[in-house]
C-alpha positions as CSV (number, residue, x, y, z in Angstrom):
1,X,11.3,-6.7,-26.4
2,X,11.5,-5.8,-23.2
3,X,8.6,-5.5,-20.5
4,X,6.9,-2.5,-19.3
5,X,5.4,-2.0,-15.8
6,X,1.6,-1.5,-17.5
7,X,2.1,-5.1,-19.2
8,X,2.4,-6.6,-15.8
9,X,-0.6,-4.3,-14.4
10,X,-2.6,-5.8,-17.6
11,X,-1.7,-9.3,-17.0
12,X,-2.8,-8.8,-13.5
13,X,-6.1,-7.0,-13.9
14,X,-6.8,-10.3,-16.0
15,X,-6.1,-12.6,-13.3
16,X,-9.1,-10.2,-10.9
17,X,-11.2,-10.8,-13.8
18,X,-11.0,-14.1,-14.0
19,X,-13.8,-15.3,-16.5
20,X,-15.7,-12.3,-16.9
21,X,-16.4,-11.4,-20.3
22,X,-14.2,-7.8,-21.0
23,X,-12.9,-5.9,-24.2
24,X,-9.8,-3.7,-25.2
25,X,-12.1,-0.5,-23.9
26,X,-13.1,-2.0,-20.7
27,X,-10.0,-2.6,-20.1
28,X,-8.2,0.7,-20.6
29,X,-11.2,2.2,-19.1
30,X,-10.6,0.9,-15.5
31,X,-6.8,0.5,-16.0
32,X,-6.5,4.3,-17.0
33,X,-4.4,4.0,-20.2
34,X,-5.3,4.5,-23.9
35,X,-6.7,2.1,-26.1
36,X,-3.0,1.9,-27.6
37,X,-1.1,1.5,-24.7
38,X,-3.8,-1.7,-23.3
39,X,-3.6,-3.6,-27.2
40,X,0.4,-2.9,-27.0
41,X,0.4,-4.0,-22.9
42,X,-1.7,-7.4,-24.3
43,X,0.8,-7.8,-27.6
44,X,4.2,-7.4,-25.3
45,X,2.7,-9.9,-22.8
46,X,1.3,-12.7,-25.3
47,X,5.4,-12.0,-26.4
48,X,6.7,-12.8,-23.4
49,X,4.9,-15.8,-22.5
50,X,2.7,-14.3,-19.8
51,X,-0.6,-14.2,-21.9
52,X,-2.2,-16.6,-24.2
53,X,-3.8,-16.4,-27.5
54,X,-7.7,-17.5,-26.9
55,X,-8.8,-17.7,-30.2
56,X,-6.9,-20.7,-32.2
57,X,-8.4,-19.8,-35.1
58,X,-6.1,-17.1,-35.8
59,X,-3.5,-19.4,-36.1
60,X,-5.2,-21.5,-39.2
61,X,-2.4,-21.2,-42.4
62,X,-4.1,-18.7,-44.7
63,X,-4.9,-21.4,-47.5
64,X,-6.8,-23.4,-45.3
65,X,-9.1,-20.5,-44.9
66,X,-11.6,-21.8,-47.1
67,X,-11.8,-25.8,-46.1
68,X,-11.7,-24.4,-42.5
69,X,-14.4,-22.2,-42.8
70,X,-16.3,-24.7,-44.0
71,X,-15.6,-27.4,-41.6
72,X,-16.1,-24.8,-38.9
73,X,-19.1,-23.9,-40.0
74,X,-20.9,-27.6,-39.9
75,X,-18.9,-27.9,-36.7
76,X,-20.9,-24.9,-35.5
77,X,-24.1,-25.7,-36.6
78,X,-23.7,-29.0,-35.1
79,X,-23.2,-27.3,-31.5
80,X,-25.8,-25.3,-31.8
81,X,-28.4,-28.3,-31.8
82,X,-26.5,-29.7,-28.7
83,X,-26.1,-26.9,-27.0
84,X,-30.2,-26.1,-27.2
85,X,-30.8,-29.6,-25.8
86,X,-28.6,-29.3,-23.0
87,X,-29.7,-25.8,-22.0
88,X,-33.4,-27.5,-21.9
89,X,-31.9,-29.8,-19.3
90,X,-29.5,-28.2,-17.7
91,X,-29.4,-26.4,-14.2
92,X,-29.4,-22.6,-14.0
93,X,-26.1,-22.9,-13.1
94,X,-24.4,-24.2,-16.3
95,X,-26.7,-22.1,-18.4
96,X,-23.8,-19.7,-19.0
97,X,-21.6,-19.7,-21.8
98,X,-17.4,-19.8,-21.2
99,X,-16.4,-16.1,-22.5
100,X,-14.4,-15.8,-25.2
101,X,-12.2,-13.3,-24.7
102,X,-9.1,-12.8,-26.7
103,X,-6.8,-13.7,-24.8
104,X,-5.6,-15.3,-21.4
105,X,-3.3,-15.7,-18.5
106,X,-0.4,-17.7,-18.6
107,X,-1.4,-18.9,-15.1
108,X,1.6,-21.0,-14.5
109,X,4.4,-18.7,-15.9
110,X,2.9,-15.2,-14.3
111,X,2.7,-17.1,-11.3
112,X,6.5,-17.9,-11.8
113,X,7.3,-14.6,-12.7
114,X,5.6,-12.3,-10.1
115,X,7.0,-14.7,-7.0
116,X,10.5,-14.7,-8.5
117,X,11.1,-12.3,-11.0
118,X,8.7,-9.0,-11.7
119,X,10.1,-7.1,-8.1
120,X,13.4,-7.5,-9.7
121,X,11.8,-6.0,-13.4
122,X,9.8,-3.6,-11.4
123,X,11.8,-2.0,-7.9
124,X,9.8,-1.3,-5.2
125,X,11.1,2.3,-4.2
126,X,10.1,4.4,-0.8
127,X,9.7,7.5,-1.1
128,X,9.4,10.4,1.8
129,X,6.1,10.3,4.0
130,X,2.9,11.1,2.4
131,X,-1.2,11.4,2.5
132,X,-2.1,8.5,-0.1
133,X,-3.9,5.0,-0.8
134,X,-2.5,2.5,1.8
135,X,-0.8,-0.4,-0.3
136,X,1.4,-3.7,1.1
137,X,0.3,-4.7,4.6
138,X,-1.4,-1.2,4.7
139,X,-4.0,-2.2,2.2
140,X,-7.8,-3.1,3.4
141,X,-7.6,-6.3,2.6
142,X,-5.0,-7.4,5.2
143,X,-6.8,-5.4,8.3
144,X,-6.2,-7.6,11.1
145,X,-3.4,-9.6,9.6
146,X,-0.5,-7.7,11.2
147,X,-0.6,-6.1,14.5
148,X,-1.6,-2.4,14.8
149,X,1.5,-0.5,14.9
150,X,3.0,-1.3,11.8
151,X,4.8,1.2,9.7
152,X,2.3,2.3,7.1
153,X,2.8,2.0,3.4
154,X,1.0,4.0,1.0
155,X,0.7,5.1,-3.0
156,X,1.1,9.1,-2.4
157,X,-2.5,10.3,-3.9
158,X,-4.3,13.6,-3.3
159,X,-7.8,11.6,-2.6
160,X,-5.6,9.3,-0.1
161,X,-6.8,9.1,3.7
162,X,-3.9,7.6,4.8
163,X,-0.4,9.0,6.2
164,X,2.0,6.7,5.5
165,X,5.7,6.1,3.8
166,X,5.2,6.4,0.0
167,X,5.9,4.1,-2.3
168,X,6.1,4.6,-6.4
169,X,3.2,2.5,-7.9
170,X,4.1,-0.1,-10.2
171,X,2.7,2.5,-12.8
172,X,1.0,6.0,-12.4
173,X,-2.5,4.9,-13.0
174,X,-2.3,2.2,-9.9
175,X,-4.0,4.3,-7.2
176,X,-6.8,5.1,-9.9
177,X,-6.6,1.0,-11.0
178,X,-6.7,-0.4,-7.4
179,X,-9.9,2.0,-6.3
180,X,-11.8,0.1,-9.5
181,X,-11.4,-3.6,-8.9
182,X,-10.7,-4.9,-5.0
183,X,-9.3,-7.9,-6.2
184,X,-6.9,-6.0,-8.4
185,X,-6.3,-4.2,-5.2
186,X,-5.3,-7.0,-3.3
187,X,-3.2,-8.3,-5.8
188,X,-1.1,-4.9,-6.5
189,X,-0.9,-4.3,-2.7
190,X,0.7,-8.3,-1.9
191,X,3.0,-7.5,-4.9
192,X,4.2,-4.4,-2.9
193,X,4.4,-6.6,-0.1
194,X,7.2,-8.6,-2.3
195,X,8.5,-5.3,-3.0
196,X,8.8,-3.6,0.3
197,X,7.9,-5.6,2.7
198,X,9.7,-7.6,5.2
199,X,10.2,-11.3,5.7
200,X,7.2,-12.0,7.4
201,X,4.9,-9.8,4.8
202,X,6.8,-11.1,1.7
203,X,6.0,-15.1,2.8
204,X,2.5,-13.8,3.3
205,X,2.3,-12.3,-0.1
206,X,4.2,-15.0,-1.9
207,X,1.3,-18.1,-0.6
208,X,-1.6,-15.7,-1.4
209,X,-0.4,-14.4,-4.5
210,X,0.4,-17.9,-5.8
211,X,-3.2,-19.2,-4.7
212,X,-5.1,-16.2,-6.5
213,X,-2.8,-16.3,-10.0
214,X,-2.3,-20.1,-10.2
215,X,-4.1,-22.3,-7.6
216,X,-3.7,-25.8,-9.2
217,X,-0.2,-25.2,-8.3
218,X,1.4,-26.4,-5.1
219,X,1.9,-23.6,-2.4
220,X,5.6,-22.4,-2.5
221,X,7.7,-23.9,0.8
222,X,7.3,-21.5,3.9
223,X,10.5,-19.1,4.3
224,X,12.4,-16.2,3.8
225,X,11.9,-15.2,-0.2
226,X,14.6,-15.2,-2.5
227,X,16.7,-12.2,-2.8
């Protein structure tokens, strides 16, 4: 089995979720891919150890189906009563229920693999100037960061604004993906950063990108990244 560049895209657009509540449509809705390509994106990274499996439930042996069910059920019913006296308590704030989505982020070994590993999986390559969506240090999100001047980085696009050197998205629908979800924007233009950037960019994008995909982790040590 070996990774494709929309499983990473996937695994990422989960992290800018977050909590939110989302489904297989939603997802190839704002990623721009089939419904086929997002559940085999999801199966290839629950594979490779960058997703987990939500719902445990799934994994019961098939003959303890029926004792399960059962138990599950009194279990259930059981919750409900507590969960109706602590919503009559409760703050407005813990009124909402976790979502149960079907699956998760592997925080700590995405984390892993996009600091060390995923610009090696996925090349960042430059391509000849072009009008497109500014990515890297480019990218809205990093206005101010770097001083004005800096060589511009882009995703070549006909909607772009921006003039720029081109880079190849991590997959064709990335210019379409990153204009959906800012926070999936941020986090496709630091791993360009990793890609293409130089050694001041890259240790910028390796302490941010390990704060937004894993932040009980400790920041990784200041200095010139790997490779």
């Amino acid at each position: 089995m070996q990774l494709k560049p929309q499983d990473f895209l996937v695994a990422l657009k989960l992290v800018a979720w977050g909590d939110q509540r989302w489904t297989y449509a939603r997802l190839a809705q704002e990623l721009g891919l089939s419904a086929s390509e997002a559940h085999a994106a999801v199966k290839r990274g629950l594979l490779s150890g960058l997703l987990l499996q939500n719902r445990e439930a799934a994994a019961l042996p098939a003959g303890a189906v029926g004792g399960a069910a059962q138990s599950l059920q009194e279990q259930q019913g059981i919750y409900r009563v507590t969960r109706k006296r602590v919503r009559r308590h409760a703050a407005p704030s813990d009124a909402a229920a976790v979502p149960d989505n079907p699956v998760r982020v592997h925080a700590q070994a995405l984390a892993e693999f996009t600091l060390h590993g995923a610009r090696y999986a996925f090349p960042g390559v430059r391509l000849p100037l072009a009008v497109g969506v500014p990515t890297s240090h480019s990218a809205p999100a990093f206005a101010g960061v770097f001083a004005p001047g800096s060589t511009d980085f882009v995703w070549p696009h006909p909607n772009g604004t921006v003039r720029g050197i081109g880079v190849e998205p991590l997959h064709p629908s990335v210019p379409f993906a990153a204009t959906q979800d800012e926070r999936l924007y941020e986090l496709l233009a630091l791993f360009d950063a990793l890609r293409v950037g130089k050694a001041r960019e890259r240790n910028m994008a390796l302490q941010r990108l390990q704060a937004l995909i894993d932040p009980s982790a400790p920041l990784p040590a200041k200095g010139v990244p790997r490779g």
